[in-house]
C-alpha positions in Angstrom: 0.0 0.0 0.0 2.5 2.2 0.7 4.1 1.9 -3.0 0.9 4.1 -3.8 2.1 7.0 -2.4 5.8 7.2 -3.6 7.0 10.0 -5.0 8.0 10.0 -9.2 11.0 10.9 -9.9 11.8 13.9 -11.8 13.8 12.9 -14.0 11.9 13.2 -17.1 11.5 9.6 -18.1 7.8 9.2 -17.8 4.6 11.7 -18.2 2.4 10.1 -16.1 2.7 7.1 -13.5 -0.5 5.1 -12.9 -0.9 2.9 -10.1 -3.2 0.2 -9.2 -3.2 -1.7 -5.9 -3.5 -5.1 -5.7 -3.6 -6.3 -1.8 -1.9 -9.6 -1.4 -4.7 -11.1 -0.1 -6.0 -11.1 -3.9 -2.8 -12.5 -5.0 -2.7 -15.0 -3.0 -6.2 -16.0 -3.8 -5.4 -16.1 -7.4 -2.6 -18.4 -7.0 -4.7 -21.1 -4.7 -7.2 -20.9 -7.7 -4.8 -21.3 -10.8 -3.7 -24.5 -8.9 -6.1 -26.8 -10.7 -5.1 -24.9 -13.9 -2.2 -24.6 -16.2 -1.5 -21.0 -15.6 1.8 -20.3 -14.2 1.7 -19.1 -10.7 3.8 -15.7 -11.1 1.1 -14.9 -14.3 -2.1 -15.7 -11.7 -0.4 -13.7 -8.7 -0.6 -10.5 -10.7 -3.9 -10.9 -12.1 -6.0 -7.7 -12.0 -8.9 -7.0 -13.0 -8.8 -3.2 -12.4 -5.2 -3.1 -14.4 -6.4 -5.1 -17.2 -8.9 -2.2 -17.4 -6.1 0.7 -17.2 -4.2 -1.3 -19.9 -6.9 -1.8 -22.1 -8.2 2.0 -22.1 -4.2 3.2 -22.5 -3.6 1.3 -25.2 -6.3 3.3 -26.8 -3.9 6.6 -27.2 -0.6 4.9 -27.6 1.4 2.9 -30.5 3.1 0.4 -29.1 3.0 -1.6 -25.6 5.7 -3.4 -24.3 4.9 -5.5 -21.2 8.2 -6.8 -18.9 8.1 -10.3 -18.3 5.5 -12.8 -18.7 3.5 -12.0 -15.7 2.4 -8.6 -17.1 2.0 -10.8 -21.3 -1.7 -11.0 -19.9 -3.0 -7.4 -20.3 -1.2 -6.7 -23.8 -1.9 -10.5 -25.1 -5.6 -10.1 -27.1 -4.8 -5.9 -27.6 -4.9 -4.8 -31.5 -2.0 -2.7 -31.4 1.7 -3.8 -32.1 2.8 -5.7 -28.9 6.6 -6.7 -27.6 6.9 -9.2 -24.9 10.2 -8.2 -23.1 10.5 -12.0 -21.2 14.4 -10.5 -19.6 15.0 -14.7 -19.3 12.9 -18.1 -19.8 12.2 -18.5 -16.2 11.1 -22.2 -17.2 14.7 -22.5 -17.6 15.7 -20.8 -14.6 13.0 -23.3 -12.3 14.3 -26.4 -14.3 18.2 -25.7 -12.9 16.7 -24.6 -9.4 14.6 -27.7 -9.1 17.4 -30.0 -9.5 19.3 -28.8 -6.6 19.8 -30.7 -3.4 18.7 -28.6 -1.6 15.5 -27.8 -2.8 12.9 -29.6 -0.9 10.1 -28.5 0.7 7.4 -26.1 -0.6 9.8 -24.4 -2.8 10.9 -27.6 -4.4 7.1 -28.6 -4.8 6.6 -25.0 -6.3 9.6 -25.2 -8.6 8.5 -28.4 -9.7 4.5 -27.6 -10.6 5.8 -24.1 -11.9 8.8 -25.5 -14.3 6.3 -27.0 -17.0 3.3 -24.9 -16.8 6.0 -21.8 -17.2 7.9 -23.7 -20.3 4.6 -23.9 -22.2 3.4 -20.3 -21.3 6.9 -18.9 -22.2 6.7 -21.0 -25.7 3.0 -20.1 -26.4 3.0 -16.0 -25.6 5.1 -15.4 -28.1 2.5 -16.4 -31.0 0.4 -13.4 -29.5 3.0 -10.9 -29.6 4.5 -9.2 -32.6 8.2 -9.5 -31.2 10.0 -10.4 -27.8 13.2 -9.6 -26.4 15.1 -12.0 -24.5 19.1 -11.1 -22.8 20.5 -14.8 -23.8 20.8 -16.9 -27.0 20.8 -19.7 -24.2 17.6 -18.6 -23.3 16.1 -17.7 -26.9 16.9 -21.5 -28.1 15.9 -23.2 -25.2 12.4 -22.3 -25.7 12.0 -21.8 -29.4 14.6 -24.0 -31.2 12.0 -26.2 -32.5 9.8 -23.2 -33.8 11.2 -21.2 -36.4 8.3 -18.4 -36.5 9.3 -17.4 -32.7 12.9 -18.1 -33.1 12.7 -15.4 -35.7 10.6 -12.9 -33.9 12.7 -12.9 -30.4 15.3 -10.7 -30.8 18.5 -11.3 -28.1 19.7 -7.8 -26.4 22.4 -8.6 -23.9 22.7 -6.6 -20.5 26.0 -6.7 -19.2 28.7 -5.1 -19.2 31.8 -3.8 -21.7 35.1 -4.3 -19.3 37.4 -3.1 -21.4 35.5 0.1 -21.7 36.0 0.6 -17.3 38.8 2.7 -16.1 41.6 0.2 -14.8 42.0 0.8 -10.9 
């Protein structure tokens, strides 16, 4: 709640900041009920109703939307306008190496393992809806599309990192 009342910076980067509040009560509400389901669990816990709403009516005045990472794919997926998924990483790919790990038992394991495949085929799928996506890795751009040329060639890879040789030597 208290998110709702930061300041925006003045920096000059945005026009206007809208915020919706979503109390976690609802979140966790949503996950219990995706359960059964085979939506991913991050996608359900930021399900809202009231910013699906705000999305839909922004779109109305812009050219482009670009949601950032799959949990926000939701609001942009069915919109008319041109559409970029920016995924960062394929977190199926990120649960798959986590569930593996020793140490990993426990309700994390249990949600590592029900989230792994239900995130593999939502990461594979969203991309049909979007016009483009962005991903930081090759690794990541092959794991999930590989076998399907129309989304291999529609992610483009933009690496974060950064240039070494370009830092001052200390």
């Amino acid at each position: 709640k208290q998110e709702m009342e930061y300041d925006i910076p003045e920096d000059g980067v945005f026009s206007f900041v809208y915020r919706c509040y979503l109390p976690k009560w609802k979140s966790i509400f949503n996950v219990a009920t995706s359960i059964p389901t085979s939506t991913p669990l991050q996608v359900a816990y930021y399900q809202s109703s009231e910013f699906k709403n705000l999305v839909r009516k922004l779109s109305e005045s812009h050219d482009v939307v670009i949601p950032h990472l799959i949990r926000m794919a939701e609001y942009a997926r069915d919109l008319t306008i041109p559409k970029v998924i920016e995924m960062t990483d394929a977190i199926s790919l990120n649960y798959m190496r986590a569930k593996d790990l020793q140490n990993n038992a426990g309700l994390r394991g249990l949600i590592y393992r029900m989230e792994c495949d239900r995130l593999n085929v939502y990461e594979k799928s969203i991309i049909k809806d979007f016009d483009s996506g962005i991903l930081v890795s090759s690794v990541d751009k092959n794991y999930l599309y590989e076998d399907d040329i129309d989304s291999l060639n529609k992610v483009l890879v933009c690496s974060n990192g950064v240039d070494l040789h370009k830092l001052p030597v200390q």
